[in-house]
C-alpha positions as a printed NumPy array, in Angstrom:
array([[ 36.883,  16.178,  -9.072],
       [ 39.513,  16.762, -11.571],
       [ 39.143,  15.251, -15.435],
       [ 42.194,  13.092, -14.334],
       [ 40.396,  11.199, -11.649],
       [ 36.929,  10.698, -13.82 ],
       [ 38.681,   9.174, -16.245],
       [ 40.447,   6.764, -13.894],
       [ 37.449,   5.779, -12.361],
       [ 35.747,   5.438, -15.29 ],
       [ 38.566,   3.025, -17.039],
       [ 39.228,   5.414, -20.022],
       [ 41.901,   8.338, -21.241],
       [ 41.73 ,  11.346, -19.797],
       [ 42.234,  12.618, -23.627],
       [ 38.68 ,  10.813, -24.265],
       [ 36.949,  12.077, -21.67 ],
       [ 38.247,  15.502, -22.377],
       [ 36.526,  14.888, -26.589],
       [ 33.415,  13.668, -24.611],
       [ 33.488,  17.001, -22.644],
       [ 33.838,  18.95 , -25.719],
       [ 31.389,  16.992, -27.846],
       [ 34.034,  16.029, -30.243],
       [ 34.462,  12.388, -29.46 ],
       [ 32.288,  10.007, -31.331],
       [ 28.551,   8.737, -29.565],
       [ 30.016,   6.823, -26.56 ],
       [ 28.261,   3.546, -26.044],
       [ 25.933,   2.653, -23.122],
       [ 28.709,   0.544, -21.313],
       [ 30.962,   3.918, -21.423],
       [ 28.185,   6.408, -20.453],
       [ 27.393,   3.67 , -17.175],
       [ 30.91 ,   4.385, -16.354],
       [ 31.284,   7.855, -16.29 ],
       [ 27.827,   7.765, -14.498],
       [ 29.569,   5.732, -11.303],
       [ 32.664,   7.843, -11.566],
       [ 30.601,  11.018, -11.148],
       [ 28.541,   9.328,  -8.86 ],
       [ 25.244,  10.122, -10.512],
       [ 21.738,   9.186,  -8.767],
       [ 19.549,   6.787, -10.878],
       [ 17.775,   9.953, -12.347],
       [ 20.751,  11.648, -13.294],
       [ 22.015,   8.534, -14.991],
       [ 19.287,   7.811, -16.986],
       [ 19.305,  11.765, -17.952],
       [ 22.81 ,  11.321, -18.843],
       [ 21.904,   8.503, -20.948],
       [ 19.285,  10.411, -22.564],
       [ 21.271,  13.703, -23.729],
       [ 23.547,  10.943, -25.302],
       [ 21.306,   9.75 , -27.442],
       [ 21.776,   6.013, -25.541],
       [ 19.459,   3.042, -23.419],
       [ 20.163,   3.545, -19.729],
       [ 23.046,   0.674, -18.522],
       [ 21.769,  -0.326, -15.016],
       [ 24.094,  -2.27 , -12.642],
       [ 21.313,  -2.161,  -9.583],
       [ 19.149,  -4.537,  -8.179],
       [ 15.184,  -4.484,  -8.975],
       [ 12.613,  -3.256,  -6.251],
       [ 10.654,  -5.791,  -4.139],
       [  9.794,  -3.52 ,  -1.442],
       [  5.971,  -2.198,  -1.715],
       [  4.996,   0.915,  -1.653],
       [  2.935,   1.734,   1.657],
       [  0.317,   3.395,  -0.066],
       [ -0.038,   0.675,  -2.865],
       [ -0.681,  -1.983,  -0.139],
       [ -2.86 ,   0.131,   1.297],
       [ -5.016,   0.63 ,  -2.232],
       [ -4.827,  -3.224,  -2.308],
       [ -7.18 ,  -3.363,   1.08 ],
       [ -9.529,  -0.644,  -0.015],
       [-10.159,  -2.155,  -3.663],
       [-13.8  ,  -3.282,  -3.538],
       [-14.725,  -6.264,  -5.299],
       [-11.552,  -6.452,  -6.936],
       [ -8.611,  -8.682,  -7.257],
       [ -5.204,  -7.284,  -7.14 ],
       [ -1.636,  -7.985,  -6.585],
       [  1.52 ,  -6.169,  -7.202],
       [  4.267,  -7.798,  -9.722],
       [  8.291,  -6.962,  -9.61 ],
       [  9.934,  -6.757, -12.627],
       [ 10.799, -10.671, -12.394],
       [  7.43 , -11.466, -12.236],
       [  7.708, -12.256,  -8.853],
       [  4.201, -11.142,  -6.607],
       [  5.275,  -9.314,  -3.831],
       [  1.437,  -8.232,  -2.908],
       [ -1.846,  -9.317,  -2.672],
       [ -5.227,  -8.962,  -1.388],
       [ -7.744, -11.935,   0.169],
       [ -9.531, -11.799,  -3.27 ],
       [ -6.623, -12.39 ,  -5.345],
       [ -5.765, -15.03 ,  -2.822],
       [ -8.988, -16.462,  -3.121],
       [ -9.103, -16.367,  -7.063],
       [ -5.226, -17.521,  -7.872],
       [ -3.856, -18.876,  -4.518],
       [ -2.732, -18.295,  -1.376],
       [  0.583, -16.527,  -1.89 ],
       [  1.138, -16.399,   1.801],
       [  2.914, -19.86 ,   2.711],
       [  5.141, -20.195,  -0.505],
       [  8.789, -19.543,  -0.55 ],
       [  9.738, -16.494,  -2.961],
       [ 10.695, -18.517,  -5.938],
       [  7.416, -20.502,  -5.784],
       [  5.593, -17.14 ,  -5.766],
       [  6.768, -15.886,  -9.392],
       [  4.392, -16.534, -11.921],
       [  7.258, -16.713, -14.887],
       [  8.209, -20.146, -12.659],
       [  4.785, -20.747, -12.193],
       [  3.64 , -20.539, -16.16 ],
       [  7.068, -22.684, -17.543],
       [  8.325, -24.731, -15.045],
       [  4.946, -26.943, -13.991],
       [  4.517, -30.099, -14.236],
       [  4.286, -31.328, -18.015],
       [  0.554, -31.671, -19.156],
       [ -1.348, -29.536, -16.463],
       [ -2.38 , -25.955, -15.777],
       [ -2.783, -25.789, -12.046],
       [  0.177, -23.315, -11.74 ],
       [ -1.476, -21.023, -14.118],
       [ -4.606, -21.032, -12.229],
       [ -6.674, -22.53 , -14.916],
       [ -6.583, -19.14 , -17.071],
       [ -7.593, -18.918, -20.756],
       [ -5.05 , -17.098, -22.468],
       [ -2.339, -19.227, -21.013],
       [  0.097, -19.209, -24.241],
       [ -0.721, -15.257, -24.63 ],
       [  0.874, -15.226, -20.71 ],
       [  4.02 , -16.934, -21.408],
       [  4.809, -14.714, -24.382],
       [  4.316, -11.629, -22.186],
       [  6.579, -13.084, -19.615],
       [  9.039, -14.007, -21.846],
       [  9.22 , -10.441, -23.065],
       [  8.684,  -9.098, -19.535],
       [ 11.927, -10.53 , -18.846],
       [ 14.128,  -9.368, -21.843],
       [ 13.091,  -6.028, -21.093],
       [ 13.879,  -6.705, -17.471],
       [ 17.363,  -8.247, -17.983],
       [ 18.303,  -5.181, -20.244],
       [ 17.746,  -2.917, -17.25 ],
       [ 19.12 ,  -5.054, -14.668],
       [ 22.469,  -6.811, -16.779],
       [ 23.711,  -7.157, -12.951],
       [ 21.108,  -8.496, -10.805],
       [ 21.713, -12.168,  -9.867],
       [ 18.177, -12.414,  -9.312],
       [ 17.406, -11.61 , -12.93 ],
       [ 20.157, -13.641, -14.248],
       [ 19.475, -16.742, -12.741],
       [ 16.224, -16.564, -13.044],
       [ 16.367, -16.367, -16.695],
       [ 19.337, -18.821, -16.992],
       [ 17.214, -21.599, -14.953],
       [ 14.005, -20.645, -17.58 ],
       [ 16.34 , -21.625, -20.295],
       [ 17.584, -24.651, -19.204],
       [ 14.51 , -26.314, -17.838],
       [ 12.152, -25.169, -20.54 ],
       [ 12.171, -26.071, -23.697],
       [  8.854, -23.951, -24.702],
       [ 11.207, -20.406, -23.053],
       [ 14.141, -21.101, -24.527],
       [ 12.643, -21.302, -28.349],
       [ 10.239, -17.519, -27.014],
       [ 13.475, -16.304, -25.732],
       [ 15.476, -17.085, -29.058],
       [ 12.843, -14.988, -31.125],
       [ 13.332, -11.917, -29.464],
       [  9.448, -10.533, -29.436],
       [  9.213,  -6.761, -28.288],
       [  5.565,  -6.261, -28.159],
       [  2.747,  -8.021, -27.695],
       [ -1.723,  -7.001, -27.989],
       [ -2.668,  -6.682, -24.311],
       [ -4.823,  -8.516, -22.726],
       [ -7.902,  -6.813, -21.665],
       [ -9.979, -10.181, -20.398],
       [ -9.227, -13.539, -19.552],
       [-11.522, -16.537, -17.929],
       [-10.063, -18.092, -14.855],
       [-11.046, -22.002, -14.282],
       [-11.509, -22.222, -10.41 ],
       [-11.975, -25.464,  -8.609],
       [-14.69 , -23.945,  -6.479],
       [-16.519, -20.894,  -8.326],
       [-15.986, -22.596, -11.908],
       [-15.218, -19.663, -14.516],
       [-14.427, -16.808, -13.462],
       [-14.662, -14.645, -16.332],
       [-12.893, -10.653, -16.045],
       [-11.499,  -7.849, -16.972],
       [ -7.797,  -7.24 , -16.263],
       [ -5.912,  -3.993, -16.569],
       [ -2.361,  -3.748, -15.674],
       [ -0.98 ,  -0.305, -14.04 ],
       [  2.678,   0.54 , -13.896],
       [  4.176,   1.592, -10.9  ],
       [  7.427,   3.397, -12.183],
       [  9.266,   4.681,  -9.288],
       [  9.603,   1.024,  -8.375],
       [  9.368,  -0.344, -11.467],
       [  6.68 ,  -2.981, -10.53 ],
       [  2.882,  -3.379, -11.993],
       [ -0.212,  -3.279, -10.604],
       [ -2.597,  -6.163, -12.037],
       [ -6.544,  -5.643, -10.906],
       [ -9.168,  -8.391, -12.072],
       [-12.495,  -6.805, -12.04 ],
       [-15.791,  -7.38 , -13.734],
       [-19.032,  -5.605, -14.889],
       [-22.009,  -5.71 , -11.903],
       [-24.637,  -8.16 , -12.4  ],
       [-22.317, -10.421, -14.947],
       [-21.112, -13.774, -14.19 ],
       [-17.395, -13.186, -13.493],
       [-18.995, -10.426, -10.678],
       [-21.309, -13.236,  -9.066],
       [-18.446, -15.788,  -9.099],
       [-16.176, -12.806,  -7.701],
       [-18.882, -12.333,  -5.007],
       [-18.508, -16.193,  -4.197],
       [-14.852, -16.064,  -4.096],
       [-15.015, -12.979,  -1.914],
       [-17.263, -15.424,   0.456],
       [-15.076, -17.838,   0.754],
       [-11.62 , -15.607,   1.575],
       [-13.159, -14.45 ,   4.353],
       [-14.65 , -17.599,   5.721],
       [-10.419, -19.263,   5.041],
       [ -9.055, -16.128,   7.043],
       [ -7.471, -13.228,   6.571],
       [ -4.132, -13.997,   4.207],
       [ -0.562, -13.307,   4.242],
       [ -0.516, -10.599,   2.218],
       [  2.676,  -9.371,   1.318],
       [  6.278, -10.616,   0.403],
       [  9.518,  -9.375,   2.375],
       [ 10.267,  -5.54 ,   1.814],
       [ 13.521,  -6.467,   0.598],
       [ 15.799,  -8.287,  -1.757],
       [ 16.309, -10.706,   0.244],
       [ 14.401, -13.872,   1.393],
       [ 13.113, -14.13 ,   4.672],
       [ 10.033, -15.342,   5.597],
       [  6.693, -13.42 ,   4.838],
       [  5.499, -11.096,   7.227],
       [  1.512, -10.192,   7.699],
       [  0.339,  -7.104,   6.721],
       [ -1.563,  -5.169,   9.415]])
C-alpha cells in the first residue's frame, strides 16, 4: 500500500504521515495512531504494539468478549468446594458453577441485563440488598464497579453495550453518577467478604479475583479455610445445589442476546 492511500484511509496528509514515518512529526495522539492502525489493517496485538512504541493508551473501536473460554468453563466444573463465575468487562456474568448459583443466585433464567452485577449493585430497589446478595462490603463493590467501568469504557469508546450501559447507570442512579464524577483509579482489594444467605445464614470467605486477558474477563472464586464456618455453610450450600438441580450455567457465546444455553 502506497503512503498516498494510508493517509486517505486514515483521514490525514500524506505530508503527515510521511513526518510520522520519519519520526519528525510531533507525538500523534491516540485518536490518530487508531487510525493509521485500521488503515494498515493491524490485528488487535499489533495495534496495541503500535500504540506502545508511540508512547500512547491503546484507542479500541471493538466490541468486549462474552464468549467463554472452553477450558475456563471447564475449570468452573472441576473447582471443588468452590464458588466461581466468570465476569466480562461490563460486569456482566457470563459463567457459573451450581455453587455460585447456590450462594448468589440462579443466573440461569435471567435475561442478560438482569445478570450484570453493576445493574444488580445500583439499580435495586431503594432500601434493600437482595440484588447484592446480602454481602458485607457492599459500598467497597460499587466503587470497584464504578471504576471497573471507566477503565472499561476507555477501552471500548465504541461498544454500544458499554455506552449504554454506563449512560442508563447515570441517569437512574444518583449514588453512580456522584462515583462516576470523582474519577477513582484504584481501589484496596478485597480479599474477604461475608455473604448473608436466606438459607445457610453467613457465609463468610475468601475471594480472589483472576484475570483472564486474552478475553479480557475475570475469574472471581469464593473459597474458605477447611473446618471454618464459611466452609461448613459452603458444604450446606453445596447440599442444597444439588438437591435444586443441575443449573444453567453459562450465558450466550456471543454478543448478542439469545436465550441461555446449558452447559454439558
Amino acid at each position: 500500500m502506497r503512503r498516498e492511500e494510508v493517509a486517505v484511509l486514515a483521514h490525514i496528509s500524506t505530508e503527515y504521515y510521511v513526518r510520522l514515518e520519519q519520526g519528525r512529526a510531533p507525538r500523534p495522539s491516540g485518536d490518530v495512531l487508531a487510525a493509521v492502525a485500521g488503515a494498515l489493517r493491524l490485528t488487535g496485538a499489533e495495534s496495541d504494539h503500535l500504540h506502545v512504541l508511540a508512547g500512547t493508551a491503546p484507542n479500541r473501536t471493538g466490541l468486549h468478549r462474552r464468549d467463554v473460554r472452553p477450558s475456563v468453563l471447564a475449570l468452573l466444573e472441576r473447582l471443588p468446594q468452590t464458588a466461581g463465575f466468570v465476569l466480562s468487562a461490563a460486569c456482566e456474568v457470563l459463567a457459573w458453577n451450581d455453587l455460585a448459583a447456590a450462594l448468589m443466585e440462579d443466573f440461569g433464567p435471567l435475561a442478560p441485563e438482569e445478570r450484570n452485577l453493576a445493574r444488580r449493585a445500583f439499580l435495586r430497589p431503594q432500601g434493600t440488598d437482595t440484588a447484592l446478595y446480602g454481602v458485607s462490603d457492599a459500598p467497597e463493590f460499587r466503587l470497584n464497579v464504578v471504576m471497573q467501568l471507566h477503565a472499561t469504557a476507555a477501552r471500548y469508546p465504541a461498544d454500544p453495550v458499554v455506552t449504554g450501559l454506563v449512560g442508563e447507570l447515570r441517569d437512574g442512579s444518583p449514588d453512580f453518577a456522584r462515583l462516576w464524577e470523582r474519577h477513582d483509579v484504584h481501589a484496596a482489594p478485597t480479599l474477604t467478604k461475608t455473604f448473608r444467605h436466606p438459607t445457610a445464614g453467613d457465609v463468610p470467605v475468601d475471594c480472589d479475583t483472576l484475570a483472564l486477558t486474552d478475553r479480557d474477563q475475570h475469574l472471581v472464586l469464593f473459597t474458605a479455610p477447611p473446618g471454618s464456618p464459611g466452609a461448613e455453610a459452603l458444604a450446606l450450600l453445596g447440599v442444597l445445589g444439588a438437591e435444586a438441580g443441575r443449573y444453567p450455567r453459562r450465558a450466550p457465546a456471543d454478543n448478542a442476546h439469545p436465550r441461555v444455553s446449558r452447559l454439558e
